[in-house]
C-alpha positions as CSV (number, residue, x, y, z in Angstrom):
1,X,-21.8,-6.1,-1.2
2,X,-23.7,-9.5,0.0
3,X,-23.8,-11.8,2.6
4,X,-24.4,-15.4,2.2
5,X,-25.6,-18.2,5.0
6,X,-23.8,-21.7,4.8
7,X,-26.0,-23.0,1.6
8,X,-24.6,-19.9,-0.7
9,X,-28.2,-18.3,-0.1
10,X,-27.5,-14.8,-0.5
11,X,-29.3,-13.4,2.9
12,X,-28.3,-9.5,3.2
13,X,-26.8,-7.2,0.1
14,X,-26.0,-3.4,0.0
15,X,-25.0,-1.4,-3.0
16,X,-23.4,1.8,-1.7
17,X,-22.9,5.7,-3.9
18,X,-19.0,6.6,-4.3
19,X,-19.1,7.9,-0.4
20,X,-20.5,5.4,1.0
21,X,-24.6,6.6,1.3
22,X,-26.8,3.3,1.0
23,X,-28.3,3.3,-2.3
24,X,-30.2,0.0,-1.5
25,X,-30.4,-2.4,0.9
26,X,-32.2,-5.8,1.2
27,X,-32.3,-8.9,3.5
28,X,-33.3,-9.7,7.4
29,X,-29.8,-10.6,8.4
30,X,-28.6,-7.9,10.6
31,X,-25.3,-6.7,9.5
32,X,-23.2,-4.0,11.0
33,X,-20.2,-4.3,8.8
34,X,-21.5,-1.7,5.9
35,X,-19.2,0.5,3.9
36,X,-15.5,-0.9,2.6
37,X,-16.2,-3.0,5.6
38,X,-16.8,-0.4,8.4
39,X,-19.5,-0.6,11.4
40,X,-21.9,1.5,10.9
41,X,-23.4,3.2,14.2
42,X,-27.3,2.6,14.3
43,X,-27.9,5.9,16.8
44,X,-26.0,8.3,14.8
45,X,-26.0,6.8,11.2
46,X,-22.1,7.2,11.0
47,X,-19.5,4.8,9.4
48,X,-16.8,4.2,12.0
49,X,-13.3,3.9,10.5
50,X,-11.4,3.8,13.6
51,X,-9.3,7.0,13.7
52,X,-12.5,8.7,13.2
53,X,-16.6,8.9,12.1
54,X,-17.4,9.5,8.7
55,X,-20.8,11.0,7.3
56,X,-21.3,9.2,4.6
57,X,-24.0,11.8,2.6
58,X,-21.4,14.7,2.7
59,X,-18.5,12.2,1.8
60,X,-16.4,14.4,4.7
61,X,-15.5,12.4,8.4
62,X,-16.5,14.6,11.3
63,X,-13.3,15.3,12.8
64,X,-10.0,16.3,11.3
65,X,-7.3,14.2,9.6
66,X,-4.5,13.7,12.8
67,X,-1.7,13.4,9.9
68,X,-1.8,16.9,8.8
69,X,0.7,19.0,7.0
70,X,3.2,19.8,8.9
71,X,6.3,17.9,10.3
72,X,4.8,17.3,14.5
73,X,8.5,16.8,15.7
74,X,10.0,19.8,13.6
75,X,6.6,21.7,12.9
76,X,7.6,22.7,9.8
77,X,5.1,22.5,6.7
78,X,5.4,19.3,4.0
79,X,5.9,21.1,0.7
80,X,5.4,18.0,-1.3
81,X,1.8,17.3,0.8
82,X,0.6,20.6,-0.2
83,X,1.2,19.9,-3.7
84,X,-2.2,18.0,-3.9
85,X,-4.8,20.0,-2.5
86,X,-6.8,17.7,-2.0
87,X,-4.6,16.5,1.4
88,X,-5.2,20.0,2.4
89,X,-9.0,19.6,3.3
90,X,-8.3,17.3,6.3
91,X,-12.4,16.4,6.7
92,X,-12.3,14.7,3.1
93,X,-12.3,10.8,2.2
94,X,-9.8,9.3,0.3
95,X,-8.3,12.4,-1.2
96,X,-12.2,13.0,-2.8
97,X,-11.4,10.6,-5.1
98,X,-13.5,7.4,-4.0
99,X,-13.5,5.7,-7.3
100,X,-9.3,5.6,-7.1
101,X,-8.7,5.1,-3.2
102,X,-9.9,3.6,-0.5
103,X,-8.8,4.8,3.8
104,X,-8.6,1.9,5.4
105,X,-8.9,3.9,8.9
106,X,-10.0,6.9,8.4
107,X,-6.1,8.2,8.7
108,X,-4.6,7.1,5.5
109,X,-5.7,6.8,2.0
110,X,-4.0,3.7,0.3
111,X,-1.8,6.3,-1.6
112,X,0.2,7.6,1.6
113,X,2.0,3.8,1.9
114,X,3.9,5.0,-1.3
115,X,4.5,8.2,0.1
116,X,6.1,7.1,3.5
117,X,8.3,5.3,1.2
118,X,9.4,7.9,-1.2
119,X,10.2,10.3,1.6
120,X,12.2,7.7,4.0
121,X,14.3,6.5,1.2
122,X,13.8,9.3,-1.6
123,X,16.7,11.1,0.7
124,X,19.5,11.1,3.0
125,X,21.7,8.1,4.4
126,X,18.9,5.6,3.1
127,X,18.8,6.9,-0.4
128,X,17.7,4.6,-3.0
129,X,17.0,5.2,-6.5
130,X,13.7,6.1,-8.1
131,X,12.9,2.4,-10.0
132,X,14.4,1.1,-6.2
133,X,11.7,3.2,-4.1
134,X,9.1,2.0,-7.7
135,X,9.6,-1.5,-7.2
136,X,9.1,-1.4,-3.2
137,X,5.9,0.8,-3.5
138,X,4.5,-2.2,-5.7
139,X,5.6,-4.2,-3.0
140,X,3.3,-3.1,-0.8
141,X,0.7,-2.4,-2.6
142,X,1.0,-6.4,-4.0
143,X,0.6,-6.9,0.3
144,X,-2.8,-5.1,0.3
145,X,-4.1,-6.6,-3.1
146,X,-7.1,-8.8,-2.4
147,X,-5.2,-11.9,-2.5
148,X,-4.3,-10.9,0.6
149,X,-7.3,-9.4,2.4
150,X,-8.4,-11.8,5.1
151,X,-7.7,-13.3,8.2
152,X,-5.1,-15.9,6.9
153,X,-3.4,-13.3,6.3
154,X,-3.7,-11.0,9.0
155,X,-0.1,-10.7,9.9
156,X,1.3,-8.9,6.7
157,X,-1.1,-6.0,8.3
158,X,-0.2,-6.4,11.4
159,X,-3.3,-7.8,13.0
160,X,-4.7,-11.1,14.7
161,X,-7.3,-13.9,13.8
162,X,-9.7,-14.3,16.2
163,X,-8.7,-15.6,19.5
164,X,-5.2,-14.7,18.7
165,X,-3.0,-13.6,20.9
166,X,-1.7,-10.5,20.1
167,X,2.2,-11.9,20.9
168,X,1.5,-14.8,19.0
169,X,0.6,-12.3,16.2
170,X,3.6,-10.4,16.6
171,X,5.7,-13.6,16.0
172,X,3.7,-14.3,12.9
173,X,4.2,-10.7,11.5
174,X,8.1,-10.6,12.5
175,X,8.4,-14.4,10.8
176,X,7.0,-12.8,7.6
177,X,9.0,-9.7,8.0
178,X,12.6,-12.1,8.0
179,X,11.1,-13.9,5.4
180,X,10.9,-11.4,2.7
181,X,13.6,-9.7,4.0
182,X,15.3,-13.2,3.2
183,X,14.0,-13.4,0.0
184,X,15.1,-9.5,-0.6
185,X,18.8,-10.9,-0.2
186,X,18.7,-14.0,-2.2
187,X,17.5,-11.9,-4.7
188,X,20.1,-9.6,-4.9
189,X,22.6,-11.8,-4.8
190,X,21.2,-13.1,-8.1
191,X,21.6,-9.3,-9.6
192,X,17.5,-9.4,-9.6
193,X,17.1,-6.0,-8.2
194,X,12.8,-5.5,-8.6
195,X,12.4,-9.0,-7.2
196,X,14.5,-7.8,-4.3
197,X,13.2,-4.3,-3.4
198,X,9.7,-5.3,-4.0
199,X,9.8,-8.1,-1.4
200,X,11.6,-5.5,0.6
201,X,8.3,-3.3,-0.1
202,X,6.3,-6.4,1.0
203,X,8.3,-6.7,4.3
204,X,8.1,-3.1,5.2
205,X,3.8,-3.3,5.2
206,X,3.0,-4.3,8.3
207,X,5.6,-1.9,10.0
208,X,3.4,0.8,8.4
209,X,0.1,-0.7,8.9
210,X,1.2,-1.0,12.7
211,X,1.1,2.8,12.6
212,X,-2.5,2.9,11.9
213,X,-5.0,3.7,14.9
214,X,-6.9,0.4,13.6
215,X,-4.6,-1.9,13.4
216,X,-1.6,-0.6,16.3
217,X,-1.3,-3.2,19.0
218,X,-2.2,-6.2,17.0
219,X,-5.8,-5.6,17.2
220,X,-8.3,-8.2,15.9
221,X,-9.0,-8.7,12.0
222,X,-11.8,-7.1,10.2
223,X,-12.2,-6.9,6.4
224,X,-12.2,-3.8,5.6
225,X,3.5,8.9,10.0
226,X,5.5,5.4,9.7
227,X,7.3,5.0,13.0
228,X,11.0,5.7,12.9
229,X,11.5,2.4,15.0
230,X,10.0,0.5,12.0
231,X,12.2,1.8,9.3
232,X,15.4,1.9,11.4
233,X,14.4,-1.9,12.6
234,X,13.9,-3.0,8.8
235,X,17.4,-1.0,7.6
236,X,18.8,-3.0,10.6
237,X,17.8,-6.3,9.3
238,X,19.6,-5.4,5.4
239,X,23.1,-4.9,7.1
């Protein structure tokens, strides 16, 4: 990781173990933005990831995971979470697996956008069919590629630029929502059924990422259990 001044002179650089423990770190630029883009807190040494701390020589945060196991409006256990048990330890980062996923708050690991799509529209009214659900998960994984990992583009996560408004970010995010979902309909009526369901993947991003304790509330950009409103909102918008 490095920082550069104006003239391209590199002025701070970090190089970080799989957990995020500083192997190295050189430079007179102070810098609080350290691991996967995270403040670090000088008084405690911690990595803040907004849901939660995380201490980065153990690799485990120091409170629990608040998306646990079990079902908090029916309490009854996820079978298909406990099928990894790796999402049983609710202290562990990124599903232990740091060299495959990155948790952008400290609540989700990249993985569980795919899996809030599987299970809204793996069953049900909403069904859809597996290479359906397939093309929407690349969808939104396309919407967190790099490409789109800065504050241009700060409403497909639902977030703001600085000095934003947070309404005016709203309108930006709903604009792009109608737009894919646009571009989900043209496609279908041209029997392209990927192009379609992937956009619709696209569009359906930001009503997860709006979930996150990071990013809820249009909060500012920083580089670094999906709602029912959001999928009812987006099946709305199909009819």
């Amino acid at each position: 990781m490095n920082l550069s001044d104006a003239t391209g002179k590199i002025v701070w650089k970090a190089d970080y173990k799989p957990f995020g423990e500083e192997k190295a770190v050189t430079g007179t630029f102070e810098n609080n933005k350290r691991f996967v883009g995270k403040e670090k807190d000088v008084e405690t040494g911690l990595n803040y990831f907004g849901a939660r701390y995380l201490k980065d020589k153990i690799g485990r945060f120091t409170s629990v995971d608040p998306v646990g196991t079990g079902n908090p409006v029916t309490s009854k256990t996820n079978g298909k979470m406990l099928l990894n048990p790796q999402k049983i330890n609710r202290y562990s980062y990124a599903l232990n697996n740091p060299y495959r996923y990155v948790d952008p708050d400290g609540k989700w690991p990249e993985q569980v956008h795919n899996t809030i799509i599987s299970r809204a529209f793996g069953e049900g009214k909403y069904k859809l069919s597996p290479s359906a659900i397939s093309a929407m998960q690349r969808g939104s994984i396309k919407a967190d590629s790099m490409k789109y990992q800065n504050a241009t583009h700060n409403y497909m996560h639902a977030m703001r630029m600085s000095g934003q408004s947070a309404e005016a970010a709203a309108g930006q995010t709903v604009n792009y929502i109608m737009g894919k979902v646009g571009e989900y309909k043209t496609s279908m009526a041209a029997g392209n059924t990927d192009k379609a369901y992937e956009a619709l993947g696209m569009a359906m991003h930001p009503l997860m990422d709006n979930t996150s304790p990071s990013h809820e509330g249009f909060q500012e950009w920083s580089l670094i259990p999906l709602i029912n409103a959001g999928i009812h909102n987006c099946i709305f918008w199909l009819k």
